[in-house]
TIVO-2410 file (N, C-alpha, C; in nm, 3 decimals):
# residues 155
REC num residu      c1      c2      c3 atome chaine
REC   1      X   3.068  -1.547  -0.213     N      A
REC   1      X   2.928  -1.560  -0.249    CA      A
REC   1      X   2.845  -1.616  -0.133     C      A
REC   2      X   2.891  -1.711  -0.077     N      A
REC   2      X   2.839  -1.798   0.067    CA      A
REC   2      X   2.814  -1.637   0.166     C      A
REC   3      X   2.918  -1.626   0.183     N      A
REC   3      X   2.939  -1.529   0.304    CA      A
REC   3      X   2.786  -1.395   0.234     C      A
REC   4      X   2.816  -1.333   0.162     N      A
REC   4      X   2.712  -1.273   0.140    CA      A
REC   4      X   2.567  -1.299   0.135     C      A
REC   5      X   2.513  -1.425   0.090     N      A
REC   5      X   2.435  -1.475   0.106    CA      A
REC   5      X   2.392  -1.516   0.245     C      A
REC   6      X   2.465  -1.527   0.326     N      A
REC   6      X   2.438  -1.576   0.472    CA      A
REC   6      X   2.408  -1.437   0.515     C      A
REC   7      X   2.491  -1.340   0.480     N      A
REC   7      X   2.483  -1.199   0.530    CA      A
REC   7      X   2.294  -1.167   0.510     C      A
REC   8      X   2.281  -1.176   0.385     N      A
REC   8      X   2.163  -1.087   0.352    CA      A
REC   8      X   2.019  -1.234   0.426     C      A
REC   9      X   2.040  -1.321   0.427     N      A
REC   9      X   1.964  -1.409   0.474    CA      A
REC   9      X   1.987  -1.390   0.666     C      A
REC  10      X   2.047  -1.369   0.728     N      A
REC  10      X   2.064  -1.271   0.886    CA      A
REC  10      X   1.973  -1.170   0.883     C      A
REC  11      X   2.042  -1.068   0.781     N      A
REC  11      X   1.975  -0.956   0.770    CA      A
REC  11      X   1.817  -0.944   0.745     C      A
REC  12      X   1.721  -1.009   0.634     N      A
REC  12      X   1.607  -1.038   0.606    CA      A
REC  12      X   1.581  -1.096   0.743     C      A
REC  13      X   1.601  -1.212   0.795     N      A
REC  13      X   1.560  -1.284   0.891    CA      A
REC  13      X   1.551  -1.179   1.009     C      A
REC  14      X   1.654  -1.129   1.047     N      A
REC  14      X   1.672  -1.009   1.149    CA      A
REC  14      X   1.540  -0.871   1.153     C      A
REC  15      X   1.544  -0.844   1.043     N      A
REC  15      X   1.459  -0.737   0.981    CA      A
REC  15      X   1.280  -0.793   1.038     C      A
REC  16      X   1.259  -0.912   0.984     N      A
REC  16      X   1.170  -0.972   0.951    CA      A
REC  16      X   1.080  -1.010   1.124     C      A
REC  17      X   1.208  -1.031   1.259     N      A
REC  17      X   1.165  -1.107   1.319    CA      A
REC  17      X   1.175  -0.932   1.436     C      A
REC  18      X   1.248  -0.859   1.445     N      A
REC  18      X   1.251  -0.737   1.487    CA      A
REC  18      X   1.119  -0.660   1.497     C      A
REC  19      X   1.118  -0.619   1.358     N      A
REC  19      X   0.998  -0.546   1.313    CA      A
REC  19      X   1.025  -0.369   1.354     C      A
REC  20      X   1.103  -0.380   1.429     N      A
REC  20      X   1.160  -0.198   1.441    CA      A
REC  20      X   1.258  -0.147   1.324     C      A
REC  21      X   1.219  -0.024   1.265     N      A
REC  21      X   1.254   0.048   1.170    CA      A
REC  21      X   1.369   0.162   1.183     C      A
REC  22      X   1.363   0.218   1.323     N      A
REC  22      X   1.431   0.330   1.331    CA      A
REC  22      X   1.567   0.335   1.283     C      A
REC  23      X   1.646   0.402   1.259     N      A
REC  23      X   1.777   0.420   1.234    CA      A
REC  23      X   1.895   0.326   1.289     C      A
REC  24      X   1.885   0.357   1.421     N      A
REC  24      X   1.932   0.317   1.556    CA      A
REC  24      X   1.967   0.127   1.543     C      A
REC  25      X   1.837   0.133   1.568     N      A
REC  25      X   1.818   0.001   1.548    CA      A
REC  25      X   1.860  -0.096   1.449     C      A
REC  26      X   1.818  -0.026   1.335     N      A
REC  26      X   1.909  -0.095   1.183    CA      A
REC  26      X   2.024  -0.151   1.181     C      A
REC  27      X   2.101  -0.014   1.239     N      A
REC  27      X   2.221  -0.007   1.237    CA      A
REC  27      X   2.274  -0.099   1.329     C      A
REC  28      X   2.237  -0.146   1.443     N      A
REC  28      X   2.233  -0.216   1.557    CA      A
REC  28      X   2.233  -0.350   1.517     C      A
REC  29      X   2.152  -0.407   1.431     N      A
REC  29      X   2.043  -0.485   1.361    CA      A
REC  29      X   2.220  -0.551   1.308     C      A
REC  30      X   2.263  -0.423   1.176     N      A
REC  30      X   2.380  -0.461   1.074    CA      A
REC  30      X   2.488  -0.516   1.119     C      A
REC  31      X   2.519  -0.447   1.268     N      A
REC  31      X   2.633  -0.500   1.334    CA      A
REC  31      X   2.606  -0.627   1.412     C      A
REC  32      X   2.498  -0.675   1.435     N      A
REC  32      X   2.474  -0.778   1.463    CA      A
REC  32      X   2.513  -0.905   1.374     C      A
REC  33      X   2.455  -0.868   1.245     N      A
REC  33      X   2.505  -0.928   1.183    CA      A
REC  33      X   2.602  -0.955   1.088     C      A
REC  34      X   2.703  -0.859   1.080     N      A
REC  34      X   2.796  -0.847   1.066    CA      A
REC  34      X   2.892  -0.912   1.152     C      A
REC  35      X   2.836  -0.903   1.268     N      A
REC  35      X   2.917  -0.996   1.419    CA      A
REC  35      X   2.921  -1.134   1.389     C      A
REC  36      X   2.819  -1.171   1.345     N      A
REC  36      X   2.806  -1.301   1.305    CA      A
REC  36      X   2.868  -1.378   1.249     C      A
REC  37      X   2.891  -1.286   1.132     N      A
REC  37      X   2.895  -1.336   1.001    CA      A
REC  37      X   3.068  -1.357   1.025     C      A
REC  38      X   3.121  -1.248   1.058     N      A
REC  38      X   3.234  -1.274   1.111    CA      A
REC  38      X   3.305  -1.404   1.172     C      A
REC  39      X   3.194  -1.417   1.295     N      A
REC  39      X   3.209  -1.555   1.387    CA      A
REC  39      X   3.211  -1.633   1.327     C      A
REC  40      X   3.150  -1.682   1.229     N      A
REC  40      X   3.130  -1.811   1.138    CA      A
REC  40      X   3.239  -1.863   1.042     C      A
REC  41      X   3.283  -1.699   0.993     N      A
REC  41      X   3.368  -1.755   0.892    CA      A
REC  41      X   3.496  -1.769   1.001     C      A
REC  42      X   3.533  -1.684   1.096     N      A
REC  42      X   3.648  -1.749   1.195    CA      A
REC  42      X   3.643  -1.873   1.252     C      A
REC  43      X   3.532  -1.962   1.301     N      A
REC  43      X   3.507  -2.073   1.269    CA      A
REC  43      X   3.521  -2.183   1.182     C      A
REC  44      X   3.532  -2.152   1.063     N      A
REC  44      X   3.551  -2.225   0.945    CA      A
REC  44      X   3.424  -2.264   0.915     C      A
REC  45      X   3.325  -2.196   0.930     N      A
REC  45      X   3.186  -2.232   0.896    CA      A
REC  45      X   3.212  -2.256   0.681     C      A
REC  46      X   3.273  -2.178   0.652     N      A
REC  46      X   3.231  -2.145   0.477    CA      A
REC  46      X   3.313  -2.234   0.401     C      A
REC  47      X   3.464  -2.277   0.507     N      A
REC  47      X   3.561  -2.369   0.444    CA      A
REC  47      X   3.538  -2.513   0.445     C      A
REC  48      X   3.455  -2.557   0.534     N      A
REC  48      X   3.456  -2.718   0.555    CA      A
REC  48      X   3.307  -2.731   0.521     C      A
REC  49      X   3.278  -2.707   0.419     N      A
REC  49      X   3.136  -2.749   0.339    CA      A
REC  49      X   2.995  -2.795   0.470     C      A
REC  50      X   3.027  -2.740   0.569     N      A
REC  50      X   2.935  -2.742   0.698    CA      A
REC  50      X   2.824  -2.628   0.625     C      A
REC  51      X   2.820  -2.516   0.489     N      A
REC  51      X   2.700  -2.492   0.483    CA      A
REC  51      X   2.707  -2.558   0.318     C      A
REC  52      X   2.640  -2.685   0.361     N      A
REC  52      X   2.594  -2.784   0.243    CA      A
REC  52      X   2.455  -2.816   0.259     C      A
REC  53      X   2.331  -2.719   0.346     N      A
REC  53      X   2.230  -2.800   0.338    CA      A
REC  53      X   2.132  -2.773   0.206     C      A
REC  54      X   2.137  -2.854   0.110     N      A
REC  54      X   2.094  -2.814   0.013    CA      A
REC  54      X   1.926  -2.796   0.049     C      A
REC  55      X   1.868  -2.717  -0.006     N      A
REC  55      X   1.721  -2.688  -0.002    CA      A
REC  55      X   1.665  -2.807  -0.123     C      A
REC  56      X   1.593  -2.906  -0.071     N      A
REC  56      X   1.552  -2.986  -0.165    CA      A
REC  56      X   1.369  -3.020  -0.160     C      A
REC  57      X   1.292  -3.033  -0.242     N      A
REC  57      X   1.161  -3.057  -0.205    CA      A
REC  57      X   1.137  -3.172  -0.115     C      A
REC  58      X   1.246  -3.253  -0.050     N      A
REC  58      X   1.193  -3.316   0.050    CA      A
REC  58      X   1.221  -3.242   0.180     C      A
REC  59      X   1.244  -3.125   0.184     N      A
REC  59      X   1.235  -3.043   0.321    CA      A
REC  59      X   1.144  -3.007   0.353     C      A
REC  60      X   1.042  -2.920   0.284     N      A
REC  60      X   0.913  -2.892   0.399    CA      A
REC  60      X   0.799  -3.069   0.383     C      A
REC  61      X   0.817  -3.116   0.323     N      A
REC  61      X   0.765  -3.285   0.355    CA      A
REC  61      X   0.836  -3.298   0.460     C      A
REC  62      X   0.936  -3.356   0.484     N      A
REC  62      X   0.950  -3.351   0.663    CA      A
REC  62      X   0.962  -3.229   0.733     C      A
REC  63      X   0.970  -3.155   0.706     N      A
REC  63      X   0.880  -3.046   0.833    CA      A
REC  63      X   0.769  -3.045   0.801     C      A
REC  64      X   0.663  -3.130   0.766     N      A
REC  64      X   0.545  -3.188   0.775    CA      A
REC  64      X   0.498  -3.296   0.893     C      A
REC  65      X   0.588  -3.395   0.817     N      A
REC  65      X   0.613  -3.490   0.868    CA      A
REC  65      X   0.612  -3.489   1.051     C      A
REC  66      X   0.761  -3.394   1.070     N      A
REC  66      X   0.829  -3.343   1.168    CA      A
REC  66      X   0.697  -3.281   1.287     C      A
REC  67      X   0.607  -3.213   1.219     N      A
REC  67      X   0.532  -3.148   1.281    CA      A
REC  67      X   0.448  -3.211   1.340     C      A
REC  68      X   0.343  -3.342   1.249     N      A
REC  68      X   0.289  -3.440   1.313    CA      A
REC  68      X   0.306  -3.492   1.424     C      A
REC  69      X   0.490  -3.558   1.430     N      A
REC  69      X   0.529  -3.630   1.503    CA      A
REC  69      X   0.522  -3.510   1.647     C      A
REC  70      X   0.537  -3.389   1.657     N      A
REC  70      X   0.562  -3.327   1.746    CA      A
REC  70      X   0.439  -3.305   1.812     C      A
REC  71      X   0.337  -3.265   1.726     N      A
REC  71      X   0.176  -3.294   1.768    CA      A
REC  71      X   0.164  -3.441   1.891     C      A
REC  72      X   0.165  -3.534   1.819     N      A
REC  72      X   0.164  -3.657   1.826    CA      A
REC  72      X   0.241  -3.695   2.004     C      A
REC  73      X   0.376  -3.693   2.007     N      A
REC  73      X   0.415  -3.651   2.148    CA      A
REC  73      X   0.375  -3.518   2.223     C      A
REC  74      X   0.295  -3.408   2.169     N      A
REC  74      X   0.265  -3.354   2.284    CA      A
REC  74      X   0.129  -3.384   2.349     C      A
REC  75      X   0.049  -3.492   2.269     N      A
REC  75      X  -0.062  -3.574   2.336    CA      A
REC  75      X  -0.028  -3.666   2.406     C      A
REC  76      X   0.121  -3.751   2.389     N      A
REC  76      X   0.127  -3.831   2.450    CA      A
REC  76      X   0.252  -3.777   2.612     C      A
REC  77      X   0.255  -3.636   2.561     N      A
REC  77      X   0.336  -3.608   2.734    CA      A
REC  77      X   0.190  -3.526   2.794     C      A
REC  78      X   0.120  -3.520   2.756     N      A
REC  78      X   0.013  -3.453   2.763    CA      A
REC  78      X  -0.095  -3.596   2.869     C      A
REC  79      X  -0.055  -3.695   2.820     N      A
REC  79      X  -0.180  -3.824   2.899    CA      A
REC  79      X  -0.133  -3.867   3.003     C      A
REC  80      X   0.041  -3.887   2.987     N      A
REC  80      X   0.155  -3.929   3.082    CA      A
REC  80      X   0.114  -3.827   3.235     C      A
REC  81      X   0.124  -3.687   3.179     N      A
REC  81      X   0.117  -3.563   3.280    CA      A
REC  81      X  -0.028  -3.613   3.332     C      A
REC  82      X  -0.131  -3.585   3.258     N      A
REC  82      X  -0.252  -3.615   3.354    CA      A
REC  82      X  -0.363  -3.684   3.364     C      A
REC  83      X  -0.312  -3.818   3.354     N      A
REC  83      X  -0.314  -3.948   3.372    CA      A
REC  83      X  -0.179  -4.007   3.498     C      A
REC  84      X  -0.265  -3.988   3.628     N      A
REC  84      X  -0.127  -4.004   3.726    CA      A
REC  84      X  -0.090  -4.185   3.684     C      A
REC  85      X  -0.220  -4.294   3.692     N      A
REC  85      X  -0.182  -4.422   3.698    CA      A
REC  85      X  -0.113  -4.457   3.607     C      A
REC  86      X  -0.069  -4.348   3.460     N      A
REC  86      X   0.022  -4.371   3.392    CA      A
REC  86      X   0.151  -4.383   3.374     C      A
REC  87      X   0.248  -4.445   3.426     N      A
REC  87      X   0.383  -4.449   3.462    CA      A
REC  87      X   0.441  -4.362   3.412     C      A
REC  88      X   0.579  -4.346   3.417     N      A
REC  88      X   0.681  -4.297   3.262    CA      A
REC  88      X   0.727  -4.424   3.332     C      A
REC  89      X   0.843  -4.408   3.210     N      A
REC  89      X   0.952  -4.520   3.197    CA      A
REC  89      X   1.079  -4.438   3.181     C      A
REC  90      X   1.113  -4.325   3.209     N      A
REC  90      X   1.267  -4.269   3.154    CA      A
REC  90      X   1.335  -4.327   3.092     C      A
REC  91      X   1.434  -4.320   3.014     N      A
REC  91      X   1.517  -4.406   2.941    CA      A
REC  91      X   1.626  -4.301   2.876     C      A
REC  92      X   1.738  -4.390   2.841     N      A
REC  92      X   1.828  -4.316   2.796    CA      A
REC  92      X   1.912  -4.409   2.689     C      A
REC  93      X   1.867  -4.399   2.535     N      A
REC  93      X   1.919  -4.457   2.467    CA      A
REC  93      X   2.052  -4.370   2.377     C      A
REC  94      X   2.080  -4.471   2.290     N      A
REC  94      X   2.231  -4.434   2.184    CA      A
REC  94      X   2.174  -4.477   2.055     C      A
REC  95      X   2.151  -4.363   1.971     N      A
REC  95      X   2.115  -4.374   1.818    CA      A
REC  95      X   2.220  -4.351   1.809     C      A
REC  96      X   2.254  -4.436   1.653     N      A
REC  96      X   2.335  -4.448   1.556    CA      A
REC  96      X   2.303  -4.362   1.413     C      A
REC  97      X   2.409  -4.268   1.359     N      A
REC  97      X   2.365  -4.240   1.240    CA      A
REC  97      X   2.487  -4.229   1.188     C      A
REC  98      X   2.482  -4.219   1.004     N      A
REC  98      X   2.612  -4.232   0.915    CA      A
REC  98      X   2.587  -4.068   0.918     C      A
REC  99      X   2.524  -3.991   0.896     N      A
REC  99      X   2.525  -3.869   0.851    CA      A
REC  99      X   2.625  -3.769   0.904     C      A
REC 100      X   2.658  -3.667   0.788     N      A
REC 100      X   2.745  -3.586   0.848    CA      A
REC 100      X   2.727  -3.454   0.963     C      A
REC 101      X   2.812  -3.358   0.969     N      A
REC 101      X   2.741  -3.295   1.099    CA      A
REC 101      X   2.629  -3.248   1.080     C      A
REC 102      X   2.572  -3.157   0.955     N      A
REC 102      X   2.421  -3.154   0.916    CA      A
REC 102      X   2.306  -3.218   0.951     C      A
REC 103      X   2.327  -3.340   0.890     N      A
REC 103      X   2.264  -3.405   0.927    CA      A
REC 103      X   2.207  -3.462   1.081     C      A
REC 104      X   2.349  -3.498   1.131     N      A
REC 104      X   2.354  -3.473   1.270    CA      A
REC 104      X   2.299  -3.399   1.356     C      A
REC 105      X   2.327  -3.310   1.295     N      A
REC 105      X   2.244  -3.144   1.374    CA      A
REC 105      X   2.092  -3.159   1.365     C      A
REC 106      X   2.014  -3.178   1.249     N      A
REC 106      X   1.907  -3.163   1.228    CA      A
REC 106      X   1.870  -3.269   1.300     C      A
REC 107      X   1.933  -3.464   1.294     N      A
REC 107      X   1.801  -3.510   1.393    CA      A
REC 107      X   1.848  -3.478   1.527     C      A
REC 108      X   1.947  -3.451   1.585     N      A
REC 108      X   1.977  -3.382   1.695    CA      A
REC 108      X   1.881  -3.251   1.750     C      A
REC 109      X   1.836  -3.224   1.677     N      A
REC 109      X   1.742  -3.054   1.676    CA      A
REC 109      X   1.589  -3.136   1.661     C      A
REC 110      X   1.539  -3.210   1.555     N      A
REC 110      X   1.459  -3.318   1.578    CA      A
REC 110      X   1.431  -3.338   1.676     C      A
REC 111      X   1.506  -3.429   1.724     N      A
REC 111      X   1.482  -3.503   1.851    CA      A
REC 111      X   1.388  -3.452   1.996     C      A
REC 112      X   1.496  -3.314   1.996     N      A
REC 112      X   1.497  -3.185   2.089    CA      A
REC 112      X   1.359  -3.124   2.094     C      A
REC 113      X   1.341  -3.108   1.926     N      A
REC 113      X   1.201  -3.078   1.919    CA      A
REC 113      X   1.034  -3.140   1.959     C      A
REC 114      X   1.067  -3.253   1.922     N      A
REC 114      X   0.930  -3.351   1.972    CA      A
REC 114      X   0.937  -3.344   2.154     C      A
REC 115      X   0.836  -3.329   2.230     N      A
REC 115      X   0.833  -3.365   2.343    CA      A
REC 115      X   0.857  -3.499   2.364     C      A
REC 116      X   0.907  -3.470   2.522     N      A
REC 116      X   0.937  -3.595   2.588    CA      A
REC 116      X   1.065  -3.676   2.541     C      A
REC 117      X   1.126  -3.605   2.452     N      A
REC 117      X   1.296  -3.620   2.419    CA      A
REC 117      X   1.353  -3.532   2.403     C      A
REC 118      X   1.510  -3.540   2.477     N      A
REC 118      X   1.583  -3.444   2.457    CA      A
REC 118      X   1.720  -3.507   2.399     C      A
REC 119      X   1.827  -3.450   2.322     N      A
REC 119      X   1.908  -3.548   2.239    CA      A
REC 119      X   2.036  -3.437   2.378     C      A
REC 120      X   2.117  -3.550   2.468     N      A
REC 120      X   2.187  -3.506   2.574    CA      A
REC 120      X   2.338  -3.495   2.484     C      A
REC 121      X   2.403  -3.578   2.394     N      A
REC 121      X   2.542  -3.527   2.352    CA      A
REC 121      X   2.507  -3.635   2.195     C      A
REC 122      X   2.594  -3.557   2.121     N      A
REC 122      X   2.628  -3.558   1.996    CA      A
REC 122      X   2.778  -3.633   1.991     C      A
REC 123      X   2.847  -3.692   1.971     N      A
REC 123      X   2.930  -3.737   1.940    CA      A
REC 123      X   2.946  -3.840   1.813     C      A
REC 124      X   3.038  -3.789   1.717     N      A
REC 124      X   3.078  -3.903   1.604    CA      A
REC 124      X   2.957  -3.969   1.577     C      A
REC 125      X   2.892  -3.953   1.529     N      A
REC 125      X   2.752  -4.027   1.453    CA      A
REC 125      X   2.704  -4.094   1.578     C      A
REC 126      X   2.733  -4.030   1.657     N      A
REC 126      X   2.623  -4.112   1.767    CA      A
REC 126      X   2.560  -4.002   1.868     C      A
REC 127      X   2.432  -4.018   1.892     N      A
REC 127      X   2.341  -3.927   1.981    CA      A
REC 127      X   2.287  -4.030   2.079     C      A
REC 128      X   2.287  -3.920   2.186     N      A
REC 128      X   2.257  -3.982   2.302    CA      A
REC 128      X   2.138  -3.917   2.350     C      A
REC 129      X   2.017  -3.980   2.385     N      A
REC 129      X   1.922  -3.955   2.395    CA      A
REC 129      X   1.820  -4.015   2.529     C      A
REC 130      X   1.730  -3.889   2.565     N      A
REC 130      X   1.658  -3.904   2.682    CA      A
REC 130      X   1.538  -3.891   2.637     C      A
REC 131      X   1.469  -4.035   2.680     N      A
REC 131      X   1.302  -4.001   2.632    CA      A
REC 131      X   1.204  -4.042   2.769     C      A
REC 132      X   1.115  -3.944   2.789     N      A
REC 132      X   1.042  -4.023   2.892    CA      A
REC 132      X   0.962  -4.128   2.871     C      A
REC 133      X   0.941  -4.153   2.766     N      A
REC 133      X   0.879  -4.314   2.818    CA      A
REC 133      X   0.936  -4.436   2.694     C      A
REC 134      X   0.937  -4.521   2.792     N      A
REC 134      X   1.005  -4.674   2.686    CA      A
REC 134      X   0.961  -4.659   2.506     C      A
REC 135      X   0.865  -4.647   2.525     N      A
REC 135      X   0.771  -4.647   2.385    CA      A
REC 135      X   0.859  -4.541   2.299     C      A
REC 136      X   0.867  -4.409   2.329     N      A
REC 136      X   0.956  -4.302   2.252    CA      A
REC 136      X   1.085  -4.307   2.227     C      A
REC 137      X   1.136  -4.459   2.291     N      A
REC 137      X   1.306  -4.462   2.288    CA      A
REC 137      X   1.275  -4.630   2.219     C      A
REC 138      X   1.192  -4.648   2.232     N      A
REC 138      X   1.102  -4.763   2.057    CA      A
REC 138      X   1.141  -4.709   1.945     C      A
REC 139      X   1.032  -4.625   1.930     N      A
REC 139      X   1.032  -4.522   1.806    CA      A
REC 139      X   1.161  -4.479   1.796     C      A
REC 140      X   1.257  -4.391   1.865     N      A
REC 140      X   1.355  -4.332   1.798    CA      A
REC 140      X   1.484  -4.475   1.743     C      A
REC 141      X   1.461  -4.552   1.839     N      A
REC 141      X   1.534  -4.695   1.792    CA      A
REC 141      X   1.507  -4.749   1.688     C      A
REC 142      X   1.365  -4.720   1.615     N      A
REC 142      X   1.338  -4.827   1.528    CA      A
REC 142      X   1.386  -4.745   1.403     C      A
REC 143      X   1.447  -4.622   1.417     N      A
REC 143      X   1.505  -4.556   1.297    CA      A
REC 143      X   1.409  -4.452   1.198     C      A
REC 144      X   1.284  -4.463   1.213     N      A
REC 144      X   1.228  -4.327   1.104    CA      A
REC 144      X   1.261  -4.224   1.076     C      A
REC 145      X   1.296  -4.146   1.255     N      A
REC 145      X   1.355  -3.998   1.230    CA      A
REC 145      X   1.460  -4.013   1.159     C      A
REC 146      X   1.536  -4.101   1.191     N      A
REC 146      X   1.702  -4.101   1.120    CA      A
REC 146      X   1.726  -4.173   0.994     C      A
REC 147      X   1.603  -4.213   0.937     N      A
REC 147      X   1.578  -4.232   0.766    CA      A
REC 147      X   1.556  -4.124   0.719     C      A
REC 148      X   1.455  -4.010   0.774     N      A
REC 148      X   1.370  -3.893   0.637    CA      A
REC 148      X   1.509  -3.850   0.704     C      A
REC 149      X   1.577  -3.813   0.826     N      A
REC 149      X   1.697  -3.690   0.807    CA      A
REC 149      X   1.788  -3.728   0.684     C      A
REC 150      X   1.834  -3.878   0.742     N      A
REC 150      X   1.907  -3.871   0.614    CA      A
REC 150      X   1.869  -3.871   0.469     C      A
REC 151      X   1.752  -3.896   0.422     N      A
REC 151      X   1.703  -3.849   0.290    CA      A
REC 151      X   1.663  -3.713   0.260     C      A
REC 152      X   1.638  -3.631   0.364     N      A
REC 152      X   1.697  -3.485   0.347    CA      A
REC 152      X   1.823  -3.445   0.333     C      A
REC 153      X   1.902  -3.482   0.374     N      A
REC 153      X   2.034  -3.441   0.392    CA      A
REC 153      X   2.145  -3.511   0.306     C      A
REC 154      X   2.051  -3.641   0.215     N      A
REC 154      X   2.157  -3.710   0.136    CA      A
REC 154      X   2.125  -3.551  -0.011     C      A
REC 155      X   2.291  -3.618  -0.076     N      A
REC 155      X   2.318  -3.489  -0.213    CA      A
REC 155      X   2.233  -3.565  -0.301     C      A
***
């Protein structure tokens, strides 16, 4: 049931982001995802409950949320850039999280997403992270992102 569902959710998504109709292509399109779908389950994507992200109404609230914050740093790599007397501060901190790889993934992808941080390795509930300025490695220290992930991602 997983596996099919992932299938036809490729496929829609594929279809959707393509936009070419011809034959050719479809077919091109199917084996694509068929390739996939393959890869995943040889992976053990379907056996180790790695697709557990339940769809819950606190998901598009933080991709609300999420979006702000990304707004929000691209004004502030935006003043850094041209505002020369404005320093950076580079930094390279270590968040802590309980969450599982899901979770993981998402503030890992988070992170990635907001300017002026990039999340450099994932390991065992811990992310390692590059922010350009002191203030953004504040914020990711003081834990918000890694509260709403995990209240998205808790069952």
């Amino acid at each position: 049931m997983r596996a099919t569902l992932t299938l036809l959710l490729l496929g829609v998504t594929w279809l959707l982001w393509s936009g070419i109709y011809e034959p050719v292509i479809l077919v091109l399109g199917l084996l694509s995802c068929l390739l996939a779908l393959f890869l995943a389950y040889r992976m053990g994507f379907f056996r180790h409950g790695i697709f557990s992200l339940h769809v819950s109404p606190r998901l598009p609230r933080f991709w609300a949320w999420l979006l702000v914050e990304i707004v929000k740093a691209n004004l502030t790599v935006a003043t850094v850039v041209l505002r020369p007397h404005r320093r950076i501060s580079p930094t390279v901190v270590d968040i802590r999280t309980h969450a599982g790889p899901i979770g993981q993934t998402l503030l890992a992808n988070a992170i990635t997403l907001t300017p002026g941080t990039v999340t450099l390795d994932v390991d065992e509930g811990r992310l390692r992270v590059h922010c350009l300025t002191r203030a953004a490695a504040d914020a990711l220290l003081a834990g918000e992102m890694n509260r709403r992930v995990a209240s998205v991602t808790a069952d």
